[in-house]
N, C-alpha and C positions, 0 to 999 in steps of 0.2 A: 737912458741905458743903465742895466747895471748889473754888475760881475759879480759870483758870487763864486769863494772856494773856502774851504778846509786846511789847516795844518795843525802844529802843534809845536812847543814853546819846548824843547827837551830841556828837562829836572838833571839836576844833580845829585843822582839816584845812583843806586850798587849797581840794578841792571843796566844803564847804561854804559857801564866800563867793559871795553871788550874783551879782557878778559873773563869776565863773566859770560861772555853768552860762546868765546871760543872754548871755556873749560866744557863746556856742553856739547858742543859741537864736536869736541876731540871723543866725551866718555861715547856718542850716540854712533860714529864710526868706530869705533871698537867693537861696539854691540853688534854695529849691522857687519863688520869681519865674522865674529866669532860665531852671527847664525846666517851664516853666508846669503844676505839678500843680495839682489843683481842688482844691474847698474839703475831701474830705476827708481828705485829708495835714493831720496832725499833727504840729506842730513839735516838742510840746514829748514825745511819747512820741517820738520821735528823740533827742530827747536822751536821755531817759532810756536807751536803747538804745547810743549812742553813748560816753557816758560810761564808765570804767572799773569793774571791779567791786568795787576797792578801792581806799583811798586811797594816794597813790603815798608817802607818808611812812611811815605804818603797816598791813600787810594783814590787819592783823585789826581795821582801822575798814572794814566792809563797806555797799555802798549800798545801803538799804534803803526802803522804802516805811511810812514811818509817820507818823500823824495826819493822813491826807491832804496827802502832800508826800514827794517822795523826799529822804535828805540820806545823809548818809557817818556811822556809829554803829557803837559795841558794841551787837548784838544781845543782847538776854538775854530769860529766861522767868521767870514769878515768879507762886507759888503765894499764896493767902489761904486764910482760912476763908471761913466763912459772914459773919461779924462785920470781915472786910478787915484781919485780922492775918496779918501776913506770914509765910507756915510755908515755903517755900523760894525760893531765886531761882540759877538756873542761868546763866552767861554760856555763848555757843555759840563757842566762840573754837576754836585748833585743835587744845586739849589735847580739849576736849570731844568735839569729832569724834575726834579719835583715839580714843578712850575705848569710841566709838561708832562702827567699822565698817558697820554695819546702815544706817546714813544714809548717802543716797546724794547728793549734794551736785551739782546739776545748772545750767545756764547759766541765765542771769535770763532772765526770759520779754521780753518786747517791751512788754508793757503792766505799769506799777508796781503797778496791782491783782491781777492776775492774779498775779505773782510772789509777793506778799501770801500769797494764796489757796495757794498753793504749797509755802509754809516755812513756816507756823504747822502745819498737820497733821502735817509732822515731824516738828517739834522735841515736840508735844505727848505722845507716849504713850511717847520715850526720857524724859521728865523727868518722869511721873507713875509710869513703873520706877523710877527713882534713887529717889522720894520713899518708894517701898513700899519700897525696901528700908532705906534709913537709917530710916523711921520704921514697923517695922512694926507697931507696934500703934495708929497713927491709921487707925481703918478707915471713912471716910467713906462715907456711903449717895448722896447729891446731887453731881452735878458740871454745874457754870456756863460754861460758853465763848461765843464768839462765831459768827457765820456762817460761818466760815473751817473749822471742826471737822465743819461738816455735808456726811460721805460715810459711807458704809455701814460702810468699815472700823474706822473710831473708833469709829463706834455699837457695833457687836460687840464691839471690844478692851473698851470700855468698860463692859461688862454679863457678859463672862465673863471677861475675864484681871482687871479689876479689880474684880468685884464692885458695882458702882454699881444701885442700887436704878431712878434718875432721872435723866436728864439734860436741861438745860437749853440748848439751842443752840438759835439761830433758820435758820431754814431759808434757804439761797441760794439754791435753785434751786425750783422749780412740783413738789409729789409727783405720782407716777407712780405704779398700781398694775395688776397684771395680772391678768388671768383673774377679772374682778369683774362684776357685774349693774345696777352700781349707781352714781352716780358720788358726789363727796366736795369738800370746800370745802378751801379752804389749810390748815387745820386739822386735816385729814385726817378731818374727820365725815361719814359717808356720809350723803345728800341723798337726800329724793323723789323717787323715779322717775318722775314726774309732773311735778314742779318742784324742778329744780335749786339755785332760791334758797332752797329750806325745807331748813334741816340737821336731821337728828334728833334725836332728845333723849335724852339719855344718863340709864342706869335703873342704881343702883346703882357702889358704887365697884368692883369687881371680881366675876367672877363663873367658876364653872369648869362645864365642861360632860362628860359622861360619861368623857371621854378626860384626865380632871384637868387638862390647859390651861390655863393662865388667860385671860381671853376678856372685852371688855368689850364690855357691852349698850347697844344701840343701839333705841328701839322710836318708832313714828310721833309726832310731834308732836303731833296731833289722836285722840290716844287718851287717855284719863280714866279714873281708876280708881274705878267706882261701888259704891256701897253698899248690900246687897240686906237688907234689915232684917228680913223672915223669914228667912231663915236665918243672917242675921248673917254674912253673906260678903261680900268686895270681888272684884271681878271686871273686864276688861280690856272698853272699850269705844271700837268706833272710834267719831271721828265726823266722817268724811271725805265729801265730797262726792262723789268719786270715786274709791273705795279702789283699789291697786295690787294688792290681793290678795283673796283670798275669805273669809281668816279675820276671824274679828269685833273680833277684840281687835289687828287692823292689822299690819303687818309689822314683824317684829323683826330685825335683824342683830346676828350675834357676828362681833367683829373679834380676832382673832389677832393679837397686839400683837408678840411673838418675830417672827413673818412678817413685819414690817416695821415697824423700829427705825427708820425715821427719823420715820415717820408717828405713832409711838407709842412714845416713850424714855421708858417706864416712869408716863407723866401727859401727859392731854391736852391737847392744846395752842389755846392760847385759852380756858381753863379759868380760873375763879377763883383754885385755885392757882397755875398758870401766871402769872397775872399780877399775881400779888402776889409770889412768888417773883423775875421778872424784873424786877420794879417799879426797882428802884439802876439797872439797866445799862440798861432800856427811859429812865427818866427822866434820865440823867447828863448827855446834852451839854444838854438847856435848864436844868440846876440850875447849871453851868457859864456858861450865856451870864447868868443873872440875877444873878452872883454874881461876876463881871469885873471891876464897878465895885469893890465892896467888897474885893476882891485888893488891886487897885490901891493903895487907897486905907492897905490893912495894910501894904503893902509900903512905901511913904513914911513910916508908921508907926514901922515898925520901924526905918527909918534912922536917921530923927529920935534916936531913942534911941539907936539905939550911939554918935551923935555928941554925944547928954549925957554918957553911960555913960564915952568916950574923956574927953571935957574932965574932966570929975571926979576919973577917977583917971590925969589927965595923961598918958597915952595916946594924944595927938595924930597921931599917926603911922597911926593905927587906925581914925581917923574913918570910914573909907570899908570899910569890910571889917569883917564879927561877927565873922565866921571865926578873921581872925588876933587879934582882941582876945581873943577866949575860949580862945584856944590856950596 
């Protein structure tokens, strides 16, 4: 298995002091006062817009959009396993881009998410090449990302040029499916034709159909499989109020999972695996908000100590930094 995201390492740059980006923010509402724009003018995506693309100290501190907040950062990408041991980390700095012709390196969009949405699908499949090649014999089946990785082309790169069994991204945008009978829930399970809130029920883990395909089964919710004690057989039985079909044992659909990787990345989604496998990334930001105090509280902690640790071995100079006492 292996996770793959983006952030960035914020410089000790002019643009990062907030007073710099609030003096902007105050002159850009004055402006939008004085030529009376309504309420939906946006101050603060002006700024973001306004602002430079890199820090005017160093150009390879780039403005980036991360944890909900634009700031001025080394960009980088950094691979784990399954288990969050760290198996690579790439900075995108401009040896990298040179490195990397094939990326096309385009102007920041106007809105800090959107740009987001922009440069992680990039950077993602030049740094999962680098990884296949320096390590080629980690051959991972599973790959973990975020909503940013969900377009068509990653799904493909990601099941033929890399071999991935599964992948794990949560969906950004509503599925879409064409030339269908039938419609389907976010999850991508086709629903009653009759009632769109009943999803089907899914009959076996895999299944291939005359043309060896692999094809996952789909058959009515309200069919039951009875037990016929003369001849000792089980056999398929609707028991629908008002079946959609004539057959007895209720309509069945085969879904072609290759015909459409996003709806179907190898495991379906909303699945019991599904969501024990996404369980760390689904559950991280409230294990983070419960877990704030006791940060805090280690971090005081630890001070505490280096300023015994300093007095002890007379080291006073040190009190205020691990850093340079352990150095």
């Amino acid at each position: 298995m292996l996770l793959f995201d983006t952030s960035g390492i914020e410089a000790y740059v002019t643009e990062n002091n907030p007073k710099y980006a609030n003096r902007i923010i105050r002159q850009l509402k004055s402006y939008a006062k004085s030529m009376n724009f309504d309420s939906s003018y946006d101050p603060y995506k002006a700024v973001y817009a306004s602002m430079p693309t890199s820090a005017s100290s160093n150009h390879e501190v780039k403005q980036q959009y991360i944890n909900g907040h634009f700031c001025y950062a080394y960009k980088f990408g950094i691979i784990t396993n399954g288990l969050g041991i760290v198996r690579s980390i790439d900075f995108y700095n401009k040896n990298y881009l040179a490195s990397h012709p094939d990326i096309v390196v385009e102007k920041k969009a106007k809105s800090p998410d959107k740009h987001k949405s922009l440069a992680d699908p990039k950077a993602l499949l030049p740094t999962l090449k680098d990884f296949k090649t320096r390590h080629p014999g980690i051959k991972p089946s599973i790959f973990l990302g975020d909503a940013a990785f969900d377009t068509i082309e990653i799904y493909k790169s990601l099941f033929e040029d890399f071999n991935f069994k599964k992948a794990f991204i949560p969906l950004k945008v509503n599925l879409s499916m064409d030339n269908v009978k039938y419609t389907f829930n976010e999850n991508g399970i086709p629903c009653c034709p009759h009632d769109p809130s009943l999803p089907m029920k899914r009959e076996g883990s895999k299944s291939h159909l005359k043309n060896k395909l692999p094809t996952m089964k789909f058959v009515c919710p309200k069919m039951k499989l009875e037990y016929n004690r003369q001849d000792k057989s089980k056999r398929r039985v609707c028991h629908c109020e008002s079946p959609c079909t004539t057959s007895s044992c209720g309509r069945m659909i085969y879904v072609y999972p290759e015909k459409n990787l996003r709806a179907y990345p190898g495991v379906e989604r909303g699945s019991k695996e599904w969501d024990e496998t996404c369980f760390c990334i689904a559950k991280r930001k409230t294990t983070n908000e419960k877990t704030l105090h006791s940060d805090l509280l280690l971090a005081g902690i630890s001070q505490l100590l280096t300023v015994v640790v300093a007095d002890k071995i007379n080291q006073r100079q040190h009190i205020r930094s691990l850093k340079s006492l352990i150095a």
